[in-house]
C-alpha positions as CSV (number, residue, x, y, z in Angstrom):
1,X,-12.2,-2.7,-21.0
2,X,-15.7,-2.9,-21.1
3,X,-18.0,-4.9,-18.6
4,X,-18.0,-8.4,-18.6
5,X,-14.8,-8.8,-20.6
6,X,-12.7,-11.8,-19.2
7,X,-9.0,-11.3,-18.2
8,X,-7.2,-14.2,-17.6
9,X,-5.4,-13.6,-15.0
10,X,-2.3,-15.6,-13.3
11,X,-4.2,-17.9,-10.4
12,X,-7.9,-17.0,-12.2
13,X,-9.5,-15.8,-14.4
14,X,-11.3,-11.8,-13.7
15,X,-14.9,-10.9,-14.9
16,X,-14.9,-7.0,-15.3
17,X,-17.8,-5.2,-13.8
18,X,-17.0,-1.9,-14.2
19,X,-14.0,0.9,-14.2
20,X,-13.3,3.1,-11.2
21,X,-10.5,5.1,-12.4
22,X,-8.7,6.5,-15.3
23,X,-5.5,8.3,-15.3
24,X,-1.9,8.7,-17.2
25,X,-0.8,5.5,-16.1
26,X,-4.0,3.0,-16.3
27,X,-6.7,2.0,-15.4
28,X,-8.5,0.7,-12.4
29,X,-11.3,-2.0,-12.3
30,X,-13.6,-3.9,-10.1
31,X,-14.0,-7.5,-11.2
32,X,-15.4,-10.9,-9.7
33,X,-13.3,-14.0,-10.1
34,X,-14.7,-16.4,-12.7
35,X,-13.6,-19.7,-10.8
36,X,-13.5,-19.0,-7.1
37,X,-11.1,-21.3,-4.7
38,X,-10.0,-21.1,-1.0
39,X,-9.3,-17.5,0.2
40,X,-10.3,-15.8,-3.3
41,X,-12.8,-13.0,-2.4
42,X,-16.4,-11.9,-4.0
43,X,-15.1,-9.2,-5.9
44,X,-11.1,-8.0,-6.5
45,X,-9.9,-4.7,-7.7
46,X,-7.6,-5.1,-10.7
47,X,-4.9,-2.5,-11.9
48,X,-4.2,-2.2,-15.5
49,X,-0.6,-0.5,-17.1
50,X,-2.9,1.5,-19.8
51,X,-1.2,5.1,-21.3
52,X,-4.0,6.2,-22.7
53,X,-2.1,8.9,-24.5
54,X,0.4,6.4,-26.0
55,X,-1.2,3.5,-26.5
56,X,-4.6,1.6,-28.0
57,X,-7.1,-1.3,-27.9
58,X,-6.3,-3.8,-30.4
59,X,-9.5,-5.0,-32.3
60,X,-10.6,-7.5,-29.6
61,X,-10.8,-4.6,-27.3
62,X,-8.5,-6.2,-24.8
63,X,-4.7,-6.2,-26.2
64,X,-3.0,-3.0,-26.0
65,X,-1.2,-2.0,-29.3
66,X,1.2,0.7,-29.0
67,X,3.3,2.4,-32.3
68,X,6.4,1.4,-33.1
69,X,7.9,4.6,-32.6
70,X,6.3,5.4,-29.0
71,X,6.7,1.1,-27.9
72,X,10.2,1.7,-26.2
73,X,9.2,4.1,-23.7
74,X,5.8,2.2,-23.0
75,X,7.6,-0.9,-22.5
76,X,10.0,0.6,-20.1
77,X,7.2,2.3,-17.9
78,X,5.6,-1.0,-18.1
79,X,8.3,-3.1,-16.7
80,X,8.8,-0.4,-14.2
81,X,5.2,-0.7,-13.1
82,X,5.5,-4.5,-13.2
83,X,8.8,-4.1,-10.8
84,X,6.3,-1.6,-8.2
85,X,3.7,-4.1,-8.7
86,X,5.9,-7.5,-7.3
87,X,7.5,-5.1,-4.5
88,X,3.3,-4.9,-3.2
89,X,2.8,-8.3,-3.6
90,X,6.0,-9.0,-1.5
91,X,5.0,-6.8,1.1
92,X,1.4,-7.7,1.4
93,X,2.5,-11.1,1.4
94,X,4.5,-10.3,4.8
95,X,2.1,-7.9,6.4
96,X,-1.6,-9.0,7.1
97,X,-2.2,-5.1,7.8
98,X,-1.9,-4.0,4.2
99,X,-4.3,-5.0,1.3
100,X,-3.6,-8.1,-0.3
101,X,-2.2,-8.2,-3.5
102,X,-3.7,-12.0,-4.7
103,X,-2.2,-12.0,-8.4
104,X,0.2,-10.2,-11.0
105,X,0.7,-11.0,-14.4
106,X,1.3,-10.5,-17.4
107,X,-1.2,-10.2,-20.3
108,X,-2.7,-8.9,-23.6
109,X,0.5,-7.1,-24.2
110,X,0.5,-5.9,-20.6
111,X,0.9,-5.9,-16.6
112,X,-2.0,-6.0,-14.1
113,X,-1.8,-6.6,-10.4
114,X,-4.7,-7.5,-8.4
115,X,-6.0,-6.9,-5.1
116,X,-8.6,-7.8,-2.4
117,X,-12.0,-5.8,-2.7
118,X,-12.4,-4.4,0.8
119,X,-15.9,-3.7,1.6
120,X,-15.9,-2.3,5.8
121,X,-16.3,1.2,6.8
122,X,-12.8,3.4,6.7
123,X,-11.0,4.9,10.1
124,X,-12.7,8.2,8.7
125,X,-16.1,7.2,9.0
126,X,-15.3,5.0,12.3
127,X,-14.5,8.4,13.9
128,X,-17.2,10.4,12.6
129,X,-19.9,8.0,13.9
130,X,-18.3,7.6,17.5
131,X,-16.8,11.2,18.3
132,X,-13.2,11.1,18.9
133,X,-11.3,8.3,20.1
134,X,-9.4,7.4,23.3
135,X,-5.5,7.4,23.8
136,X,-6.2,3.5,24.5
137,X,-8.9,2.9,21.5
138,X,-5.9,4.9,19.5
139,X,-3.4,3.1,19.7
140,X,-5.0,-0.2,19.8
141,X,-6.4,0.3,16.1
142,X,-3.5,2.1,14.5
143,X,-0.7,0.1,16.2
144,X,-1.0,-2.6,13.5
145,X,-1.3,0.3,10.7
146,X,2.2,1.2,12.2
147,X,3.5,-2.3,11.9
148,X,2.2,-2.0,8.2
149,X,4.0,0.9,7.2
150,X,7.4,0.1,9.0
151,X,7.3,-3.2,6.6
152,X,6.7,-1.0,3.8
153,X,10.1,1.0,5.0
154,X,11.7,-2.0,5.4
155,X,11.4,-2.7,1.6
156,X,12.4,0.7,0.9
157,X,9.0,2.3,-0.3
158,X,6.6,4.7,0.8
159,X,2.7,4.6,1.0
160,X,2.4,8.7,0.5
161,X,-1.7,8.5,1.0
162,X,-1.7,7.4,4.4
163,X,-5.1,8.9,6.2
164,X,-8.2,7.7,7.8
165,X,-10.2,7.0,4.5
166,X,-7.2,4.8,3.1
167,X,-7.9,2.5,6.5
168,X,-10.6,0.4,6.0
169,X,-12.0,-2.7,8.8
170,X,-12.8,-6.1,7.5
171,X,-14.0,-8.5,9.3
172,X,-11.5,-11.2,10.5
173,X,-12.6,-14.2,12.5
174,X,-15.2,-12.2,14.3
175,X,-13.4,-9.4,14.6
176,X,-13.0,-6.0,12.9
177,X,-9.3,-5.7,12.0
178,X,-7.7,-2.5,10.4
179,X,-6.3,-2.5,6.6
180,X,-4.1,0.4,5.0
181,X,-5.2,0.2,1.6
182,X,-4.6,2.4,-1.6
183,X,-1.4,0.9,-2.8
184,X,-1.5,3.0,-6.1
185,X,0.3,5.7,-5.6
186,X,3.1,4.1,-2.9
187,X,6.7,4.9,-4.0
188,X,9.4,2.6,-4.7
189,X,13.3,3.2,-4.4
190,X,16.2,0.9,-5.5
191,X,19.3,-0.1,-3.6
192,X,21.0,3.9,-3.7
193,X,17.2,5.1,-2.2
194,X,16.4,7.0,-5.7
195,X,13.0,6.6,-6.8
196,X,12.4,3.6,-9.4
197,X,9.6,5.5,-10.9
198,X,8.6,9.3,-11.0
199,X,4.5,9.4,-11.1
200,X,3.1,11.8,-12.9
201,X,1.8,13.8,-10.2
202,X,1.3,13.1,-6.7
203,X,-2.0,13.3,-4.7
204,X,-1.9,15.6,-1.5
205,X,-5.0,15.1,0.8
206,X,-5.2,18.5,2.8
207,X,-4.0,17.8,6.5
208,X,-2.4,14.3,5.8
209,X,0.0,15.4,3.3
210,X,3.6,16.3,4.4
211,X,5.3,20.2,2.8
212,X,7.5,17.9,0.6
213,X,4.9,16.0,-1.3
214,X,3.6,19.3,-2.9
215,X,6.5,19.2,-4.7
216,X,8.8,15.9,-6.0
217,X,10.0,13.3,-3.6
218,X,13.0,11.8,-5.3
219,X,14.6,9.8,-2.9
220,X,13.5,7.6,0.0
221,X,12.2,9.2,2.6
222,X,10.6,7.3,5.8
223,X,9.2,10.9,7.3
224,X,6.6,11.7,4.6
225,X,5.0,8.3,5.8
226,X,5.5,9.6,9.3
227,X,4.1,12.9,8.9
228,X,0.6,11.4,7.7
229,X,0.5,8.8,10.6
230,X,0.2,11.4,13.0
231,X,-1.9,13.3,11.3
232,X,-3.9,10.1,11.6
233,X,-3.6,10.3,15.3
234,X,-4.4,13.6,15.8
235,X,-7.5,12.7,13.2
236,X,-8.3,9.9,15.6
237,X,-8.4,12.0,19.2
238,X,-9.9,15.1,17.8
239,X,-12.2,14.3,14.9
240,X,-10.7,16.7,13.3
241,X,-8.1,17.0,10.6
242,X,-5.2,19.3,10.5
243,X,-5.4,22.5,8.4
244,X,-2.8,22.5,5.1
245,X,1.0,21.3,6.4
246,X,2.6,24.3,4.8
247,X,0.7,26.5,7.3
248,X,0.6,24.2,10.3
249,X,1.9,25.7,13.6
250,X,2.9,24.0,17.3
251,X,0.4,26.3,18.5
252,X,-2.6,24.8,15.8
253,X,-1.7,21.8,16.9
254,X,-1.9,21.8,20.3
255,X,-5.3,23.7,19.7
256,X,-6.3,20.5,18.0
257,X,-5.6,18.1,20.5
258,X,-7.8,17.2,24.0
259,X,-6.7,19.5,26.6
260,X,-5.6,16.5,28.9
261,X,-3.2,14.2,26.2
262,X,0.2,14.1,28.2
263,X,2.7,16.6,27.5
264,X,5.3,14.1,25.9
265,X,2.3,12.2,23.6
266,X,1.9,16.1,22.4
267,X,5.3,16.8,22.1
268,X,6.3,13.5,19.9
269,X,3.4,14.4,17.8
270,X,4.3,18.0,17.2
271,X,7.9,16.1,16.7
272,X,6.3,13.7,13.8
273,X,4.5,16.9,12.6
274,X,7.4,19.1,11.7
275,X,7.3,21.0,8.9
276,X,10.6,20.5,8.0
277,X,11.8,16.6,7.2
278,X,14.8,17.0,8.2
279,X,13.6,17.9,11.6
280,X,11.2,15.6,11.6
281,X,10.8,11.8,13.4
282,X,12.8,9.7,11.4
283,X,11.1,6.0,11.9
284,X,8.7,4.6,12.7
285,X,10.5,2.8,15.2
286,X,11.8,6.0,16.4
287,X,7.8,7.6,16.4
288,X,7.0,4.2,18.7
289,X,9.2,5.6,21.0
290,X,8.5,8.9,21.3
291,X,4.7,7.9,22.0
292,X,5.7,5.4,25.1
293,X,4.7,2.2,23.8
294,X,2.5,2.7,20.5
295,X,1.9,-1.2,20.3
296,X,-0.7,-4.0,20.6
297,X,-3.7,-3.9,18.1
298,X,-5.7,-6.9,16.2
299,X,-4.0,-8.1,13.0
300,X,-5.3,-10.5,10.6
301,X,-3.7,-13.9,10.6
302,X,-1.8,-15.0,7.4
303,X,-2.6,-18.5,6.4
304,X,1.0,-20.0,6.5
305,X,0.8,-22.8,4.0
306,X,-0.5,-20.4,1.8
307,X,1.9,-18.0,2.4
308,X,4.7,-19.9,1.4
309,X,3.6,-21.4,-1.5
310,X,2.6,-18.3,-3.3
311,X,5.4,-16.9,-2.1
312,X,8.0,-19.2,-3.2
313,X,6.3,-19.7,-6.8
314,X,6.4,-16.2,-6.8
315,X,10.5,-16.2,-6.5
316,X,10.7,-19.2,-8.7
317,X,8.9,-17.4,-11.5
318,X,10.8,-14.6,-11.1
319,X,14.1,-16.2,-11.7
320,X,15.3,-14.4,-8.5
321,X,16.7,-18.7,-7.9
322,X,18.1,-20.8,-10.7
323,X,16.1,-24.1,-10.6
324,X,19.8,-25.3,-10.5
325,X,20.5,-23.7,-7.0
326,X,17.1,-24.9,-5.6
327,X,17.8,-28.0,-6.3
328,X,21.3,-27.9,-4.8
329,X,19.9,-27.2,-2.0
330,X,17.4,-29.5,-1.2
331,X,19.7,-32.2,-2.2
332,X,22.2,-30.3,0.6
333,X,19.7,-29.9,3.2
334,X,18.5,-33.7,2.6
335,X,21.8,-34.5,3.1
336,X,22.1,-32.6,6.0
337,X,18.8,-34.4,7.7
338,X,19.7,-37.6,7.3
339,X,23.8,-37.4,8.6
């Protein structure tokens, strides 16, 4: 879509400013909402389910128009995309450490989701301006990072681009809160833990990326996540990122880190770090542990009323609860109340 084209959206309505990416799957937009309310930010970053390759522009230059032939399997990436897309807004909804996902929706013959335009420096360039962190600094900013990703877990996906320029700081009630960001590429699994949807390729940032994701992740698997979060922390007390994981030893590791981090820190890293998943930490839970209390941290606060209203229109208009049930219920628990 081309700048200043309108997209009406499911809470607003979107203002495209430019495009900021282009692949297989769609494309990805900044935009400014048209009618701003309560909580809405400056600028959003919108998500389009465009195949370029399959489908068109329709002659207002918004609707895509796919051929008849090619319109099944479109249509079934699509609802795929729109299945990932409510699984993010569920678990942003829940976890004031991940970026929020504001609206989803269905138009011009396709899906979009929408999310929060974060604007703050990334962990990356944090590190890089003050040298290389403390044990205590550490763990205070990437505790609620881990909280982030173990809600992600908990919904059976995986983020997969976990690193320090996928962290960003926003600013949050005077302070500067860490956000895990870059929601595109996170995997989703159903109920038997196999992938819902095979991207066409994964992205592998040298150092952060586990030996699996070179090749094709299939089914769910917490320790790619794991690997890449303490690759963060070895990021975060060295300045430095880890060579390639296929070629990463204990011995590089150890190099890596200060002389004076405490032998079992080291050890559950070079734990989190092996090459092989199956020997590898298994939770994040489990990495907590290891690392002797890897808690604490400043979270943003999620605005409860607001919360649960999105959150429950959100269910209702996804049929997950007849209208018949809900009312049942209320009449139940008003029944209940007054006994």
């Amino acid at each position: 879509m081309t700048p200043h084209t309108i997209v009406r959206g499911g809470k607003n309505e979107y203002c495209i400013l430019s495009c900021i990416r282009r692949d297989g799957m769609g494309y990805t937009y900044i935009a400014e909402p048209v009618n701003r309310h309560k909580g809405l930010p400056n600028k959003v970053v919108i998500r389009e389910h465009f195949m370029p390759h399959c489908s068109e522009r329709g002659t207002d230059g918004i609707t895509v128009v796919t051929p008849e032939e090619i319109a099944p399997t479109v249509e079934n990436c699509r609802t795929i995309f729109e299945k990932c897309s409510r699984v993010r807004f569920e678990i942003s909804s829940i976890s004031p450490s991940v970026i929020s996902v504001i609206d989803i929706f269905n138009a011009n013959n396709t899906f979009y989701y929408v999310v929060e335009f974060l604007d703050g420096i990334t962990f990356e360039e944090y590190v890089k301006q003050k040298g290389p962190l403390s044990w205590e600094e550490t763990r205070e900013l990437l505790s609620p990072i881990f909280d982030a990703v173990k809600i992600m877990h908990s919904r059976r996906s995986i983020h997969t681009e976990i690193q320090p320029r996928h962290i960003r700081f926003v600013h949050h009630k005077g302070e500067y809160i860490p956000v895990l960001f870059s929601l595109y590429a996170s995997l989703h699994f159903n109920e038997e833990e196999r992938q819902m949807w095979a991207l066409p390729i994964m992205t592998c940032e040298t150092g952060f990326a586990p030996p699996e994701q070179y090749g094709n992740i299939e089914n769910f698997t917490p320790q790619t996540d794991i690997y890449a979060l303490a690759a963060t922390i070895v990021f975060a007390l060295s300045g430095k990122k880890l060579p390639d994981s296929r070629v990463v030893t204990e011995k590089i590791i150890r190099a890596t880190l200060p002389p004076a981090l405490p032998e079992n820190t080291v050890q559950a890293l070079i734990h989190a770090l092996h090459p092989d998943i199956a020997q590898r930490t298994a939770s994040v839970s489990a990495f907590r542990d290891e690392l002797r209390e890897f808690y604490g941290g400043r979270r943003r606060e999620i605005d409860d009323d607001e919360h649960y209203e999105s959150v429950w229109k959100e269910i209702l208009n996804q049929d997950r609860i007849p209208l018949a049930i809900v009312g049942v219920a209320i009449i139940a628990a008003l029944f209940i109340f007054f006994m």
